[in-house]
Structures are given as structure tokens and as C-alpha cells.
DRENPARO-825493 format. One line per 2 residues: for each residue x, y, z of C-alpha. Coordinates in steps of 0.05 Angstrom, whole numbers. Layout:
<recs>
X:Y:Z; ...;
</recs>
This chain:
<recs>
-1893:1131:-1038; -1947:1106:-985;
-1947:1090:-908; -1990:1045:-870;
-2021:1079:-813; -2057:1029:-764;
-2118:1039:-716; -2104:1035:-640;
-2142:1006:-580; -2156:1034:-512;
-2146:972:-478; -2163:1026:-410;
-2163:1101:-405; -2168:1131:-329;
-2163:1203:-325; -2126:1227:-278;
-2119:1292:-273; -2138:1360:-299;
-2083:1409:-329; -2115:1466:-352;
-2168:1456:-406; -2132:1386:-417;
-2147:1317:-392; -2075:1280:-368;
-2095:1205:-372; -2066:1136:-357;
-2084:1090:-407; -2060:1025:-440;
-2044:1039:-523; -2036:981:-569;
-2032:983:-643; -2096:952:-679;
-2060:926:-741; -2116:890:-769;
-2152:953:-794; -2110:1013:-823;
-2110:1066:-875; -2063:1073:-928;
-2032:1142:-942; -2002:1159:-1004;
-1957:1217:-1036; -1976:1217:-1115;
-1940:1258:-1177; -1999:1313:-1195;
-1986:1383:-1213; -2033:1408:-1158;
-1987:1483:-1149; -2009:1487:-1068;
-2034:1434:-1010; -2075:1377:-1036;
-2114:1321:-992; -2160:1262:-1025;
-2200:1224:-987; -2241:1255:-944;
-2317:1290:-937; -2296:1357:-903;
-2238:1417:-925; -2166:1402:-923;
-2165:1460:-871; -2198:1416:-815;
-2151:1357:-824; -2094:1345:-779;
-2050:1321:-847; -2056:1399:-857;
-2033:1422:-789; -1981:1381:-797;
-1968:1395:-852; -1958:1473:-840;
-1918:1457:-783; -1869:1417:-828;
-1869:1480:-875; -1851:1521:-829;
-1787:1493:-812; -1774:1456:-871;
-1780:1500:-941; -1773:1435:-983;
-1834:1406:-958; -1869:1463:-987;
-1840:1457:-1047; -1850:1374:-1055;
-1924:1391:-1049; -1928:1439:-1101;
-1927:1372:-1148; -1947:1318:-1103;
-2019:1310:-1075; -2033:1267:-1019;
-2078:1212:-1022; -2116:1174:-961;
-2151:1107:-968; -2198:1106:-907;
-2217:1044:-872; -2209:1065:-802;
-2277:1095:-784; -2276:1170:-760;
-2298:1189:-695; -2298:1113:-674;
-2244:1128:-619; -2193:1090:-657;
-2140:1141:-678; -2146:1142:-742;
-2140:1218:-759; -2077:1204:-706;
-2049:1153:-741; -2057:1197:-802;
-2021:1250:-777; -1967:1206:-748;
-1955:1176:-817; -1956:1233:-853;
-1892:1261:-808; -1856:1200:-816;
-1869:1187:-897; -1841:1260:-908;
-1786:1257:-865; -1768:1195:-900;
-1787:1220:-971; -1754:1288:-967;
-1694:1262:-917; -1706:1315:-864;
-1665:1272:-813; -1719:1278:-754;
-1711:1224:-710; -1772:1196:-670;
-1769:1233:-619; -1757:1305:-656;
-1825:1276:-693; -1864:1260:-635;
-1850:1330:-601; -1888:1357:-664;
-1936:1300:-659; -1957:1314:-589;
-1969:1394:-615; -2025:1369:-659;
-2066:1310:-626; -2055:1266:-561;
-2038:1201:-601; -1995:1228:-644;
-1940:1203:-603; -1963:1133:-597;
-1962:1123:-663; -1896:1153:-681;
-1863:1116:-626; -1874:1052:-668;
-1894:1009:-600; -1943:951:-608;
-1971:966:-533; -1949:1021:-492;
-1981:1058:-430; -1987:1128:-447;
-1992:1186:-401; -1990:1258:-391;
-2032:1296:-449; -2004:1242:-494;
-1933:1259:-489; -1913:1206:-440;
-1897:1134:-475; -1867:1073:-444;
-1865:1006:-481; -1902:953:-443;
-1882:884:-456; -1959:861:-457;
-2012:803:-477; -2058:808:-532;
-2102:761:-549; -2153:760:-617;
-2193:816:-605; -2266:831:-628;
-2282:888:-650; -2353:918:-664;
-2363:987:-703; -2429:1016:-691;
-2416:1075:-742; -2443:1126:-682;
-2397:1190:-679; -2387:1205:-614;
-2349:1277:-620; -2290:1278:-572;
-2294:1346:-541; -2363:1340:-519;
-2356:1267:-479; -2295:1293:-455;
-2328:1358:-432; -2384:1315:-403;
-2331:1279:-364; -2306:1335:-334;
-2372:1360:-310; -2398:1291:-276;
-2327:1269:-240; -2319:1336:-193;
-2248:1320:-202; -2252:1248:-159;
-2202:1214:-201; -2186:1134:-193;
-2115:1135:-194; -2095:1073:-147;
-2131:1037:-195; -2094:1062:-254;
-2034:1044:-223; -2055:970:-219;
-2076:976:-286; -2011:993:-317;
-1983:943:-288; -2032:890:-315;
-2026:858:-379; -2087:877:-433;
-2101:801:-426; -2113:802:-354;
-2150:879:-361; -2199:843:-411;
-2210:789:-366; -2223:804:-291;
-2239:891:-301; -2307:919:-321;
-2310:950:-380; -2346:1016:-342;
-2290:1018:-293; -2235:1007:-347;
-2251:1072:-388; -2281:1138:-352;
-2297:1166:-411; -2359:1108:-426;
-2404:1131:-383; -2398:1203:-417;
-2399:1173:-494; -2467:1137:-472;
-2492:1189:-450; -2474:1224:-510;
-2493:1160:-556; -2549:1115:-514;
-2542:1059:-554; -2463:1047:-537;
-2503:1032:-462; -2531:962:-494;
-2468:936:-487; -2438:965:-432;
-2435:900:-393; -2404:862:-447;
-2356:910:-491; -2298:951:-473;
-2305:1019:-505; -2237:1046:-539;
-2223:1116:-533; -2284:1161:-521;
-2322:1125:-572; -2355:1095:-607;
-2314:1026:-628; -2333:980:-580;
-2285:914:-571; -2268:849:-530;
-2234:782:-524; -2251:740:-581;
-2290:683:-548;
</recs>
């Protein structure tokens, strides 16, 4: 019993508004198939919660919160996991804004609603999903590109153009709270939003092409401030997420 859970790009990400201690953004989504972890539900007589795979306490891992969620509602899922441990083969790299604890999540919901026939359909899923991350929703909604707004909870497919993309992965964590908190702080609440309108109507093509990578994503001036070294390539990489992953066209 395993799922595939992919990485996702930023091909932009304006923010565009403030609700509360939330950011509600306008951004361009597309799944990054070429780099993806593998999740996996395996036979072990474990008695409670089990995760593999990673440096830091089940308790901090969003497989968990979803996983008590589930529980809640579902008894059998409590059960199933009494002799089943999950199992995650990392590839994606963590706190590279690509999604992958996200796209963990995401596949985790989907692989036991499908294991244990719970009968959620995506969008049942994706109203949990949005509970525990932003992306979560993104990634259950199965859409190759998408532009996503709200907190995360607003998806609509967008018939786009992607060409080979090149990615580069610096390895820097750049912690999301803080560059988002760092945002916050240096806009004063001036948000861009004519432009995000243009750019949701752009294809990623076309973004990748003719837009600045430091107009494309507010959140890049914040991550290199966080993480100087993202600013060497500023003029040439677009910066997914609030960092680190940096990517572009394939020349």
C-alpha cells in the first residue's frame, strides 16, 4: 500500500491580503512530478501511531495531525494503525518551499481513504486538508496547474504551459513563519493585486519569460533576507514558495 506524493512549484505567489494572522495569496500551483516522495502503509505490530522516515517526533509531522483528525471521525483508522506503520521515502527536500510535508499530508488522506474505504470524496478531503496546511488542497485536488487563492482553500484548474524546468536546491532552510512574518513587517499592507490579476491570467510559460523573478514572488525578498545567499540569484531564478528551491526555464 504506497502513494506517490509529488513536489509543487510556485510558478508566482502575490499576497494579497491580510486575514487575521493569515496571508490570503494569489499564486500559480503546478505539480513538480519529477521529484516526489513515496509513502507507504506496512504490516508491523507497532500497537499505537508509527512514522519512518524522518529526523524529528511523529508529534511535529503533519501525517500525525492528520492523522488524529482522521481518528476522530473515523474509529477504523485508529484501529488499521494499531498494525500498520507508515513509512516515508524522502526525496523532496524540507523547508525548500516545495510542499513536500503538503504533499505528504495530502497523500496520506487519500491512501487511507482508499485503503480503509471511508468514501470521502475530494472535496470532503480537501476541507480537512486546508485545516492542516495551505497546500493541502492543491494536492488533493489532483490538478497539474491551478491558481490557488484564499488561505489555500481556493483552487481553479488552469489550463497552462509548462515547459522543462530547472530546478536548483541549495539545501538552505528558510523556516516559513519567519519570511512570512518578515513579509508582513516590510509591505505596510501595499499589496500588488492588479498585477496578480494579470498573472493568473498568464500562462507559467509566459510568467517565466517576460516577469522578474523579485516581482513574481513577494515572499523573495523576505527569504533573502532570511537566507543571503538565495540574493545571488535573484536576477536569474524564480524562488518557489518562501524558499529556498530556486527554479527556471530550462535553457
Amino acid at each position: 500500500m504506497k502513494i506517490v506524493t509529488p513536489a509543487k512549484l510556485n510558478i508566482f505567489l502575490k499576497v494579497v491580503g491580510f486575514r487575521g494572522e493569515y496571508h490570503e495569496i494569489s499564486s500559480r500551483f503546478i505539480r513538480y512530478e519529477e521529484l516526489s516522495d513515496t509513502l507507504h502503509f506496512l504490516p508491523a505490530e507497532v500497537g499505537h501511531f508509527t512514522i519512518e522516515g524522518f529526523p524529528f517526533p511523529p508529534e511535529e509531522n503533519i501525517i500525525y495531525r492528520a492523522y488524529r483528525v482522521l481518528a476522530a471521525s473515523f474509529p477504523e483508522v485508529e484501529e488499521f494503525f494499531r498494525s500498520h506503520k507508515v513509512v516515508v521515502e524522502k526525496r523532496i527536500p524540507m523547508g525548500g518551499g516545495l510542499g513536500g510535508g503538503s504533499s505528504n499530508g495530502a497523500g496520506f488522506i487519500e491512501l487511507v481513504n482508499r485503503v480503509l474505504r471511508l468514501g470521502m470524496g475530494r472535496e470532503e478531503m480537501a476541507e480537512i486538508g486546508v485545516k492542516l496546511g495551505a497546500d493541502l488542497p492543491f494536492f488533493i485536488s489532483g490538478y497539474r496547474s491551478a491558481n490557488v487563492g484564499g488561505i489555500g482553500e481556493i483552487i481553479e484548474p488552469f489550463d497552462d504551459e509548462v515547459g522543462e524546468i530547472e530546478l536548483k536546491l541549495l539545501h538552505l532552510h528558510c523556516e516559513t513563519g519567519r519570511v512570512y512574518r518578515h513579509y508582513r513587517q516590510l509591505s505596510g499592507g501595499r499589496f500588488e493585486r492588479g498585477l496578480a490579476r494579470k498573472l493568473e491570467e498568464m500562462t507559467s510559460n509566459e510568467i517565466l519569460a517576460t516577469i522578474e523573478p523579485l516581482r513574481a514572488n513577494d515572499l523573495f525578498g523576505s527569504a533573502v533576507h532570511l537566507c543571503p545567499e538565495l540574493g545571488r540569484y535573484s536576477s536569474d531564478y524564480f524562488l518557489s514558495g518562501s524558499g529556498s528551491t530556486l527554479f527556471r526555464s530550462r535553457r
